[in-house]
N, C-alpha and C positions, 0 to 999 in steps of 0.2 A: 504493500500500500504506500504511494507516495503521499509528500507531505501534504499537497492540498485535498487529497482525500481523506488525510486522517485530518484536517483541520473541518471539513463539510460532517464527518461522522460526529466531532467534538460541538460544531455548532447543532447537530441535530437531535442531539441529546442532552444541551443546556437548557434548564427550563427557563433561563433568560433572558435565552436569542429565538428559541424554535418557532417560540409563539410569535413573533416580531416579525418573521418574513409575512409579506403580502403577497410577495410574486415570485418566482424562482423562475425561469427559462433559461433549457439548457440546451444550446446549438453543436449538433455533431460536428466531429471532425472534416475536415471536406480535404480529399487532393488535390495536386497540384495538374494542372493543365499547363503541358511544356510541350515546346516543337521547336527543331532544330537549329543552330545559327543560320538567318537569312544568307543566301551563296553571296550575295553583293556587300557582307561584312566586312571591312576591310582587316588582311592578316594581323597587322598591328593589334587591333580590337580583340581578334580573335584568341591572341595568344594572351593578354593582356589577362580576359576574362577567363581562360583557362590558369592562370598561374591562381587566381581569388577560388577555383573548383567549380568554377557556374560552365557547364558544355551547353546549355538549353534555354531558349527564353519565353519566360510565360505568356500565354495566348497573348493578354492587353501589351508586354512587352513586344511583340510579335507584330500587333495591330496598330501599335505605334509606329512603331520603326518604317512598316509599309506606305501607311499615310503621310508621313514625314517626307518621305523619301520622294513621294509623289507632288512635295510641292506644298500641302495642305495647312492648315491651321488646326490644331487638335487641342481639346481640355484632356489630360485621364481623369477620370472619376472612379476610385478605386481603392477597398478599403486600405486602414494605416499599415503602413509596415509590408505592402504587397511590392514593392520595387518600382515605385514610380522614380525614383530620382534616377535610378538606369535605363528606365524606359525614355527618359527624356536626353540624359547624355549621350548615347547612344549617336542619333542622328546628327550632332553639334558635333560629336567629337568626328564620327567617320567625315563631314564636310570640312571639317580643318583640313584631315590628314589629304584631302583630293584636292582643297584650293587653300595653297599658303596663304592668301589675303584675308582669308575671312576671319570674319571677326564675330562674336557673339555678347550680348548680355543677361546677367541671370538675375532676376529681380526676387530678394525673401523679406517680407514684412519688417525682420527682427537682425539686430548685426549677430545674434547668437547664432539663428539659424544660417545665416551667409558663412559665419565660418565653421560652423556643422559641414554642410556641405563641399567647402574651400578643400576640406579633408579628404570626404569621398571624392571629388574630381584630382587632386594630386596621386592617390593609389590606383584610378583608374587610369590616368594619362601619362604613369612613370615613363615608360616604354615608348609615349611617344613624343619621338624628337621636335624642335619648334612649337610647343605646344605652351605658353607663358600663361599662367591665370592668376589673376591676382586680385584681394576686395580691396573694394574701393569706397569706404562710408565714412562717416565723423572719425575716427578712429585712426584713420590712413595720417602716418606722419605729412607733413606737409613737403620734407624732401624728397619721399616717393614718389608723389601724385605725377611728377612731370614723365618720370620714367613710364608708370603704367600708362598713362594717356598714349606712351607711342609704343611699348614693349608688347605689353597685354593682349591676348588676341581672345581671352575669355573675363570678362568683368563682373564681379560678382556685388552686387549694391542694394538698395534697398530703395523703394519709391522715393522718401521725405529726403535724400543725399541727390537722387534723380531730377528733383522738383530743384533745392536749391544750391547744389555744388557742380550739376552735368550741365543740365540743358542750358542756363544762362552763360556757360562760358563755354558755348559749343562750337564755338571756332580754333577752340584748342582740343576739340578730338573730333577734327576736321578730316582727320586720316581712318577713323577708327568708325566715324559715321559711318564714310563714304562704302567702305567695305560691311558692313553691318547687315548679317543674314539670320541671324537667330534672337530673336525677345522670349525668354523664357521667362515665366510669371507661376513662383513656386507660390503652394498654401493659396490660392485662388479664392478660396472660399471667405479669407477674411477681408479681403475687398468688398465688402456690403456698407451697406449705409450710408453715413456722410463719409468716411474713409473711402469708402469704393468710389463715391461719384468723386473725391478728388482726386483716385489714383485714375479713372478713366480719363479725367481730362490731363493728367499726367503725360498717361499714355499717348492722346493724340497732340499733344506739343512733342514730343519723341517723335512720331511717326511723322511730324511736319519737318522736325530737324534732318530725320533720316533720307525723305525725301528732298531736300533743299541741296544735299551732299550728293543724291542719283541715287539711294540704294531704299529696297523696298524690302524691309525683313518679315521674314516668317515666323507663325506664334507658336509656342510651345507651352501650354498651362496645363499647371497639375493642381489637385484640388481634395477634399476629402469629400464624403460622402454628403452632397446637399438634394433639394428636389427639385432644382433647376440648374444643372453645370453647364449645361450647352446656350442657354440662354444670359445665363452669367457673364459666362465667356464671349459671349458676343458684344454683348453689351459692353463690357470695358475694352475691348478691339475694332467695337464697330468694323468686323468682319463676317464672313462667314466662317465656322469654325466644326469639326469633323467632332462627333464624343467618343472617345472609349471608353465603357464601361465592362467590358467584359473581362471582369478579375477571373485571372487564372491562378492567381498565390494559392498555396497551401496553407490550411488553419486548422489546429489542434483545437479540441472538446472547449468551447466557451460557458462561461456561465453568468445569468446576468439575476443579480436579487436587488428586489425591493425593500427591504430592510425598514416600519416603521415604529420607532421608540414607542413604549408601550407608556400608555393613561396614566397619571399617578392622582390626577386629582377630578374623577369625573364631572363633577359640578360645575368645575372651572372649568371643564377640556383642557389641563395643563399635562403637556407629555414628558419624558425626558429627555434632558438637553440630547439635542443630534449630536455637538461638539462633541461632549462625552461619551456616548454610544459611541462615537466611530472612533472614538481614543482606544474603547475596550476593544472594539472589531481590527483595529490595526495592533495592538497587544497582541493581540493572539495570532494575527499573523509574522509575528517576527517573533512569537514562540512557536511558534510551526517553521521555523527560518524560512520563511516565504518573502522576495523582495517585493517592494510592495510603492504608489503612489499615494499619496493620501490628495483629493484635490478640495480645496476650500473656495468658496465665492472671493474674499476680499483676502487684500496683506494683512488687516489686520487678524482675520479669521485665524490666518496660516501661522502665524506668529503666537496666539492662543494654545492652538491644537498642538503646535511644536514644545511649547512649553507643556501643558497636561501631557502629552506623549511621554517628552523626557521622566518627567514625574513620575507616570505609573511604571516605568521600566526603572527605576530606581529603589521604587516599593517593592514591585517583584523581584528584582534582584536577592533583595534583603529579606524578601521572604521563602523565593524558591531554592537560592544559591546558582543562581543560572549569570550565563556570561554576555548577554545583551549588552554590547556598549552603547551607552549614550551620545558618544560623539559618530556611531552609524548611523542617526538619524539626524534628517538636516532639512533646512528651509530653503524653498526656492522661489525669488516672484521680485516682482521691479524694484528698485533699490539697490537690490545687491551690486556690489561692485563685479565686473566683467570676471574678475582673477577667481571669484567664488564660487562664479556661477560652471567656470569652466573646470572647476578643480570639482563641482557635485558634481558632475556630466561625465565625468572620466569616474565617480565612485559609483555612481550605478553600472557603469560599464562594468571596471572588473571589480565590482562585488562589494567593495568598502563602506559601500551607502546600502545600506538593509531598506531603511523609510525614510522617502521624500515627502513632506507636505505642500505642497504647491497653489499657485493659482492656474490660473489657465496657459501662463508663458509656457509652461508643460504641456501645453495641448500640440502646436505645433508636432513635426516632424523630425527634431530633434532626435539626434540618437542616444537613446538611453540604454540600449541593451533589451535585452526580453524579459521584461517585469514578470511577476506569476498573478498579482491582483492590483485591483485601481480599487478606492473607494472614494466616492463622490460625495460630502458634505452638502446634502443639497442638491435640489434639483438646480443643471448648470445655465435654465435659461431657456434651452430651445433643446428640442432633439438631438439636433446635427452634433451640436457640444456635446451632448451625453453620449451619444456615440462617440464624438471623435476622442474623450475624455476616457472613455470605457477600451477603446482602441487600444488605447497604452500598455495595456497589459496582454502579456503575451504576443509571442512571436515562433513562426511557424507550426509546426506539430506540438508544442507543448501546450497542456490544456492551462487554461487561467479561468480566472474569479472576477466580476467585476460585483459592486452592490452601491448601491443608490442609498443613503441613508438620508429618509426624510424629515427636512423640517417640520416646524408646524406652518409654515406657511400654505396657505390658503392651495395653491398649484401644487405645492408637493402632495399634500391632501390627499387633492383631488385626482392627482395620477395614481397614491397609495393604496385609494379604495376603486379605480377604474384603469389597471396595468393595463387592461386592454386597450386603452385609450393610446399608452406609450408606445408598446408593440406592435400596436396594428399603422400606428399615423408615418406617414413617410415622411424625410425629414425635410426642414423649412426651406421655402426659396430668399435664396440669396437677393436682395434687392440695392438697385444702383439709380442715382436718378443724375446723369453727366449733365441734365440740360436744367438741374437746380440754379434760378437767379443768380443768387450771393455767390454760390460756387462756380458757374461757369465767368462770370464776369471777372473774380477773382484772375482767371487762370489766362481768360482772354489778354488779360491785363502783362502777364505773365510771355505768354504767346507775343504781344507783339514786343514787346522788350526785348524780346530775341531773334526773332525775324518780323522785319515790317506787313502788314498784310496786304497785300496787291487787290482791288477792287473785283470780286469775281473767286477769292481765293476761299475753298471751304474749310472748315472747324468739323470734325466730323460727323452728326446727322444733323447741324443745325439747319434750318433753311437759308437759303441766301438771303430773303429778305429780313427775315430775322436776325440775319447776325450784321449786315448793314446798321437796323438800328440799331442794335449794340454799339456796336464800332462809333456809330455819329455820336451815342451816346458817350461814350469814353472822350470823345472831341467836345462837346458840350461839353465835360466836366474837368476840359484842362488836361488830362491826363495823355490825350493822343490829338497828333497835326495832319491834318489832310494835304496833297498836295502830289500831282502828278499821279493822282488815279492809286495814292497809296497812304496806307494809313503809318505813322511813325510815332513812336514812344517818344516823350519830349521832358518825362520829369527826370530829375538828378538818381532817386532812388531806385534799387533795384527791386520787384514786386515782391518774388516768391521769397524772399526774407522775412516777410512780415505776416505770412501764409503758411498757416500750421495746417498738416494736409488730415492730422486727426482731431482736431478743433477742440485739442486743450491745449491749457497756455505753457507757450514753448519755453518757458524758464525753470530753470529746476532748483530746488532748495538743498544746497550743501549741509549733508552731517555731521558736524565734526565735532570732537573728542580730544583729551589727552590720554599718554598712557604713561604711567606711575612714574616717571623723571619729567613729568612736565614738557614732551615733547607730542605736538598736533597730531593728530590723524584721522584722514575720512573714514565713517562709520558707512554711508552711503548719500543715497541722494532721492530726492520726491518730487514731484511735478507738482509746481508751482501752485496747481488746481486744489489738488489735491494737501500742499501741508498747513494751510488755517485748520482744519478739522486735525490732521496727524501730528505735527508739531508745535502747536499752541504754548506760550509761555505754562507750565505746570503738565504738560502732558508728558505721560510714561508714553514711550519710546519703544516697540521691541525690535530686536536685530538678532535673528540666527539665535533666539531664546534668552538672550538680554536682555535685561532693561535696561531703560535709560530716562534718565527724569532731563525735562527739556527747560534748562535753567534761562536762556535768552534766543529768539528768536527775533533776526532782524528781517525783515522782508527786502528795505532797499541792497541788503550788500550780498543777500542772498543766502546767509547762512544762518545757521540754530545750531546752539552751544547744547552737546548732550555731556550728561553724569552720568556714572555708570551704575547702579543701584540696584538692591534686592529688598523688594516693597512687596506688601501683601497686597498688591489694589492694582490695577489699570485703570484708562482715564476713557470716556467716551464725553465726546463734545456733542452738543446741544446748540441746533441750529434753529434762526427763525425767518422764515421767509415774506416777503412782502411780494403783490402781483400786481401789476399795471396793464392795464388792453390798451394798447395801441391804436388798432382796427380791429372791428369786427367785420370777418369774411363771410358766415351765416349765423340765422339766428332762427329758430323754432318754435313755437309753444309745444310743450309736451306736455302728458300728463301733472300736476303735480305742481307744474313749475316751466321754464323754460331751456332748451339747449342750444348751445354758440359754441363758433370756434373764430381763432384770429391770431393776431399778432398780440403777443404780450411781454412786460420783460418782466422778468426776478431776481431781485435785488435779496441777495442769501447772505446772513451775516451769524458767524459761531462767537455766540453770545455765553456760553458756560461752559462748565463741566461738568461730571459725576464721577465720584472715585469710588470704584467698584471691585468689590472684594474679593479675590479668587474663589472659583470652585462654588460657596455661596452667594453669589450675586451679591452680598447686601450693598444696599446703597450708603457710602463712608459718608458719602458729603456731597457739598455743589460747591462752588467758586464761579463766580462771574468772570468775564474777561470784554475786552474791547477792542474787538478786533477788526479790521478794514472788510470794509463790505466786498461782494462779486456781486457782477450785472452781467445776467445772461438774456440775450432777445430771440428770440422762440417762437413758435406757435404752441397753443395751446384748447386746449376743449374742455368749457365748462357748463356745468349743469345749477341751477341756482332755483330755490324752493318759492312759487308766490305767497303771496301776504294771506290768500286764501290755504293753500297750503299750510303753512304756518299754524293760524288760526285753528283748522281742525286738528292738528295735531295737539295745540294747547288744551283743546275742548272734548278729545276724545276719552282721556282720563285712565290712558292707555301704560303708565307706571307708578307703581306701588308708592303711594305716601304714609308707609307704617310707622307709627313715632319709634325713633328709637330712644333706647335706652343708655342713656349718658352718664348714668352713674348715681352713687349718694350723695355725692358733692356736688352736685351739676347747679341747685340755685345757689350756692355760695361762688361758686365758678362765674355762673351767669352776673350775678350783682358787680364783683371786682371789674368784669368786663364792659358792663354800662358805665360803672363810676367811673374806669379807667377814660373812656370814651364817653366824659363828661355828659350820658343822656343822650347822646346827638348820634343822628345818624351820620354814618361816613361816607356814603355817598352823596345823596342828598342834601344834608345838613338840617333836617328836621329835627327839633326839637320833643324828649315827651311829652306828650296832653292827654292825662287821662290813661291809655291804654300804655303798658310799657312797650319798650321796644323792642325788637326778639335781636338772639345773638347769635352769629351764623358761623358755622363752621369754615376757612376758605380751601382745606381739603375735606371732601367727603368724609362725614364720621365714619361709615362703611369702607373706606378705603386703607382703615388700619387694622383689618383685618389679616393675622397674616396665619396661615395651615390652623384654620378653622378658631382661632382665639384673638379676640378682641383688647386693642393697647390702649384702654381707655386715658392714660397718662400722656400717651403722646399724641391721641386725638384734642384732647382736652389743654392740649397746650398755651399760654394765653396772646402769642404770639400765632397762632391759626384760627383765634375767633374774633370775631369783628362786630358792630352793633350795627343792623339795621332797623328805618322804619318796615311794617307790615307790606307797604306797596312796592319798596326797593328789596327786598326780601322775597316777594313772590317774584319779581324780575327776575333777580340773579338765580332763583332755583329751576324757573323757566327756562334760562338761558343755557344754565350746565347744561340740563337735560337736553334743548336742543344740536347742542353741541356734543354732547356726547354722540348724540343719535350722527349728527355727519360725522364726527370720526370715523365710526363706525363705519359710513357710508363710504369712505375716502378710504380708508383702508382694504373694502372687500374689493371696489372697484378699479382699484390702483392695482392689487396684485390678481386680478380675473382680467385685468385688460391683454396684458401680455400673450396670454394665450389667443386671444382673438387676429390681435397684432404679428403672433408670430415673431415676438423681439424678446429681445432680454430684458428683465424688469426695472434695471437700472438704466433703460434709455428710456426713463418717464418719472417725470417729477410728478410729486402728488401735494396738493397744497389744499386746507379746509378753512373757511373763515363763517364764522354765526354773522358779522354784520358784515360784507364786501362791499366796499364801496363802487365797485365798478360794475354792480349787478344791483344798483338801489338799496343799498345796506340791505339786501337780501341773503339768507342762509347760501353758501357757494360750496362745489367742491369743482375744484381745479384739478385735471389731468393735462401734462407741459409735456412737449417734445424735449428730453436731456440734452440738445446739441444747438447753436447756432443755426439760429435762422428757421427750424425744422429739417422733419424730413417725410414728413406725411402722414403719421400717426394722429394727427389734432383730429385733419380731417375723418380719417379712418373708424373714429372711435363716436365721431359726429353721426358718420354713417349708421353703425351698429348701435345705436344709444339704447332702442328698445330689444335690443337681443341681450344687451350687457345687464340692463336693469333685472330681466327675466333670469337669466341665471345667476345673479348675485342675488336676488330674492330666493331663487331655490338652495344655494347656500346655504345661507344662512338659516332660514327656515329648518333645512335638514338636521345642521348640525345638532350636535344630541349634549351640550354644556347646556347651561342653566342661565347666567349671565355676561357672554362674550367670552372668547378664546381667541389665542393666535391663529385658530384656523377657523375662523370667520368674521369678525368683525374686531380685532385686535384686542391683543395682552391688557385688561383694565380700561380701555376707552378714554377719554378724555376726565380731567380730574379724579381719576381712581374710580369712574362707574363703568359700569360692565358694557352698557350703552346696547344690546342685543335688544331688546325688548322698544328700545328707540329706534334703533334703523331697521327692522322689521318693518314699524309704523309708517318710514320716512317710506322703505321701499314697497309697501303696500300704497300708500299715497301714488308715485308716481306707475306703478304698473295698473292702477286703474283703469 
């Protein structure tokens, strides 16, 4: 029995895990489909690929090579790890060795992945002579670059280096254009979105340059499993382009589980942390010595999980006497310094790295070796990532383990109790939109900065007379000079400098540290976007299971001074959003209320903290901070409650006003609190007459309920109660309850939108206000496109408003808690109410 059988017998008779699977599906072994080297191989190749033991190439290799060969444009589409990066060098490398001129480039999202592969193309092209390849990205000394520009006959780079270090000075690889017959365009799939439509228009500034030089190159994209590659692929080539999918790899016994933490507190629907479940599910795989992925949603996830990882192999150790080292487990995800990341990639290789915890940088096609399990923290977003995620594990005939360990969020749920849903759905299409306004005008801008445009000259599917006015436009705004039937760049600045091709902000936040003699050292680095929320003046830090307390943090000079500390607590920041419309682009009555989408911006500013205790969540404390706002301009789609709506909800008398019970001291409490607040209300400023005044709690008495026992000490605190009149008293209790109920409402529809969308849940802001001003101080809930400008979601979610309402009612309805849960209308609701019994109300109201 091997080890991952004996770890499948171990999980099938723990009564801790057995119960917890939802789904199990286990895909046979399948052969390899191979057929012999094509006869027009060149000997070179041939021996080349005999010296590695490959005599045969699998069918898609096979059906590459012939299309290629024929001239064509081709995507593979083909699961991980099946030999797509030799399916693709194959036809580049045999056109070298027949015309010494030619020249190729290899485009990889990531510099890790470029020189992942920099690797495989030097062991495949030992052998052959003139054959120079060399990357070319941020990284490339600057004494190099002149060399490669004329040396190089293979250049291996990455879009965002393409965008603003190739094409703007492309009269210095004037020689390398001219010759230019291969554009290879690896991990294709991650080209979607606003990323995709700015690598397309990338793309066709390349294919203008290479024509400008005489040369018309050939595509070469490889891609993982999506449910549109052939259409992808055209779309960023605006070509026509041939698909392979006909995987002939060979794949040993796969296994794929659903894994859902089991209930611990019914009434709430509170499950057990997935974090920790997958701590124990990856335990046990590195007691079975099984190499293993752990993949998390965010860095900070992965930096958690790494740390309780370390932890429980240090308990075990000391309990079992077993030789698990902690330094085999390690963390992988942006940040890290290049030397780190290249130093894990070689220990999964030969063996030294037992468990990786990761973000998605590990999804890519990096070579990691043949893992035996992935486990997925989380559902990763979309299909194609759970597949491409689940991929990781295992290679060739070895059988592997993948498992999904679900949150409680609402999607993972809802895949946990309908696997057929995951199983059966093919996975997401890839979507690109090149002829996006802000985007294409961007690039236009870019384009002629580098060659003039000639009256007549096309942009690739735009119309002529659409990009005319573009162009006049760009003359009208100062930016371009007409004259002689040709349009000319005229400002001093160079464009694509100031044009981030993945629309976060291109600056990044230095780490840095001392180490014990008071000499500096970088810990790593964060994008700019992202470090108000990660390195905030008092936020803990983690690095590779370190912490670090973040003692100064300057934003002009770019850097945050970290300490290096061992604290019981992590720090999570506390954001507060404002939203502004712009333009309204529609606008609906619906049920209920009304639905619009438009232009809006969001001014996000990280207002606090919470210092949060290991293992036990508790909450340590809060701190304030003030820190510089972000303004993001978007689209967005919102739904906002009428006054009549409102109304019956106030009148329908649809939540429990049971007195509670506040204690023996409650009118001695109560008196100190009137006297304290001289009589007077604090809103208002009413005076008592006659009837006292009531004194209100400003956190929910019920909300200091904690595993079924009441803090009446620290609800009662005198610092949480406050004295109103009777009429500002029933407002403000009005008001929670409304507010809770859109939480509620915000939260189910925020994470069920995705599924409809088809995107990852984090390209969609979610924003709730009881009075919005730009909806008539009417109850609102905001759904925001996460990127610049949009990308068509506002609309999208405008479309399906009464599809989304109807199954965010059936939701919730279904779920079987008592007062809201994380898997249906969120952890506690707004002010510590459960708010279920409210958005029912709100979403019975609008499915009317």
């Amino acid at each position: 029995m091997n080890h991952l059988q004996q770890l499948f017998e171990h999980w099938k008779q723990d009564e801790n895990t057995a119960p917890n699977f939802s789904a199990w599906k286990t895909t046979p072994p399948r052969a390899a489909q191979t057929h012999p080297f094509p006869a027009d191989l060149p000997a070179a190749l041939r021996e080349t690929l005999s010296t590695r033991g490959i005599d045969r190439l699998y069918s898609h290799q096979l059906s590459a090579w012939t299309n290629a060969r024929a001239g064509k444009n081709i995507i593979l589409a083909t699961s991980t790890a099946s030999g797509k990066t030799l399916a693709y060098n194959l036809p580049v490398l045999a056109a070298m060795i027949q015309n010494p001129e030619a020249r190729a480039i290899y485009l990889f999202p990531t510099k890790a992945l470029a020189q992942d592969q920099y690797s495989n193309l030097q062991s495949i092209q030992s052998k052959i002579v003139n054959l120079k390849s060399s990357i070319y990205d941020g990284d490339t000394p600057q004494s190099q670059r002149s060399a490669i520009r004329k040396n190089a006959r293979i250049v291996l780079s990455n879009p965002d280096m393409l965008h603003t270090g190739i094409l703007p000075h492309h009269s210095n690889w004037s020689d390398f254009l001219s010759n230019l017959k291969f554009i290879v365009i690896d991990e294709a799939h991650t080209y979607r979105g606003v990323f995709g439509s700015h690598v397309a228009n990338v793309i066709r500034r390349l294919k203008r340059a290479a024509n400008f030089y005489g040369a018309k190159p050939q595509f070469i994209l490889a891609s993982a499993t999506i449910g549109n590659p052939k259409e992808l692929a055209e779309n960023l080539i605006e070509e026509d382009v041939e698909l392979i999918d006909n995987d002939g790899s060979s794949r040993g016994e796969r296994h794929f589980i659903i894994y859902n933490p089991p209930v611990t507190d019914h009434s709430l629907g509170l499950r057990k942390s997935s974090l920790l479940e997958s701590v124990r599910l990856a335990t046990d795989l590195l007691n079975h010595n099984i190499q293993s992925v752990v993949f998390a949603r965010t860095r900070r996830s992965v930096e958690i999980l790494l740390t309780y990882l370390q932890s429980s192999i240090v308990n075990h150790q000391h309990l079992h006497r077993t030789q698990v080292q902690v330094s085999s487990i390690r963390g992988y995800r942006s940040g890290y310094l290049p030397h780190q990341r290249r130093e894990i990639e070689q220990g999964l290789r030969d063996g030294s790295v037992k468990t990786v915890v990761a973000t998605n940088a590990l999804e890519l096609g990096i070579d990691i070796g043949g893992l035996g399990a992935a486990i997925l923290v989380g559902y990763p977003g979309t299909i194609a990532s759970a597949r491409q995620q689940s991929g990781r594990a295992g290679r060739g005939d070895a059988p592997a383990v993948s498992v999904l360990v679900a949150s409680p969020n609402p999607l993972d749920q809802f895949l946990a109790h309908h696997p057929e849903y995951f199983f059966g759905s093919s996975p997401e299409q890839a979507l690109v939109n090149p002829n996006h306004l802000l985007i294409l005008l961007e690039h236009l801008r870019c384009a002629m900065f580098e060659l003039p445009f000639q009256k007549g000259d096309g942009f690739g599917s735009i119309s002529d007379e659409l990009l005319d006015e573009y162009l006049e436009f760009l003359v009208a705004n100062q930016d371009a000079h007409f004259s002689n039937e040709k349009y000319y760049w005229m400002k001093d600045q160079y464009p694509a400098a100031n044009i981030s091709l993945r629309s976060a902000s291109p600056q990044s936040i230095v780490l840095q540290s001392t180490t014990e003699d008071g000499r500096p050292w970088t810990v790593g680095t964060v994008d700019g976007e992202s470090a108000a929320w990660m390195v905030h003046p008092g936020a803990i830090y983690m690095h590779e299971g370190q912490q670090y307390f973040v003692q100064e943090f300057n934003l002009e000079h770019q850097l945050a001074q970290l300490v290096p500390v061992g604290l019981d607590y992590y720090t999570e920041a506390q954001r507060s959003s404002e939203i502004e419309v712009i333009s309204k682009q529609a606008l609906a009555v619906v049920h209920g209320g009304e639905k619009a989408y438009g232009e809006i911006q969001v001014t996000t500013q990280v207002v606090g903290f919470k210092k949060i205790r290991w293992f036990t969540y508790e909450n340590l404390g809060e701190e304030t901070l003030d820190m510089p706002s972000s303004e993001l301009q978007t689209t967005g789609y919102w739904l906002s409650l009428s006054e009549e709506a409102v109304s019956h909800l106030r009148d329908a008398g649809s939540w429990s006003n049971d007195p509670n019970n506040y204690g023996p001291d409650w009118l001695k409490i109560r008196e100190r609190v009137r006297a304290r607040d001289q009589y007077q209300c604090q809103v208002c400023g009413a005076i008592e007459s006659g009837r006292q005044h009531d004194v209100h709690h400003k956190i929910p008495f019920r909300a200091f309920v904690r595993e079924g026992a009441l803090d009446r000490d620290q609800a009662n605190r005198l610092e949480n109660l406050t004295t109103l009149c009777p009429t500002c008293h029933k407002k403000v209790e009005q008001n929670v309850r409304i507010r809770s109920g859109l939480a509620g409402l915000g939260f189910v529809l925020g994470n069920l939108a995705p599924l409809f969308l088809m995107c990852d849940p984090r390209d969609l802001g979610i924003h709730t206000d009881p009075l919005w001003k730009p909806a008539n101080n009417m109850p609102s809930v905001v759904l925001y496109d996460h990127v610049p400008a949009g990308i068509g979601f506002s609309q999208k979610l405008f479309e399906i408003h009464n599809e989304l309402i109807r199954r965010a009612y059936e939701l919730v309805s279904e779920c079987e808690c008592e007062d809201g849960c994380p898997s249906c209308v969120g952890p506690g609701g707004e002010n510590g109410i459960g708010g279920k019994v409210e958005t029912l109300e709100i979403l019975k109201v609008l499915t009317e």
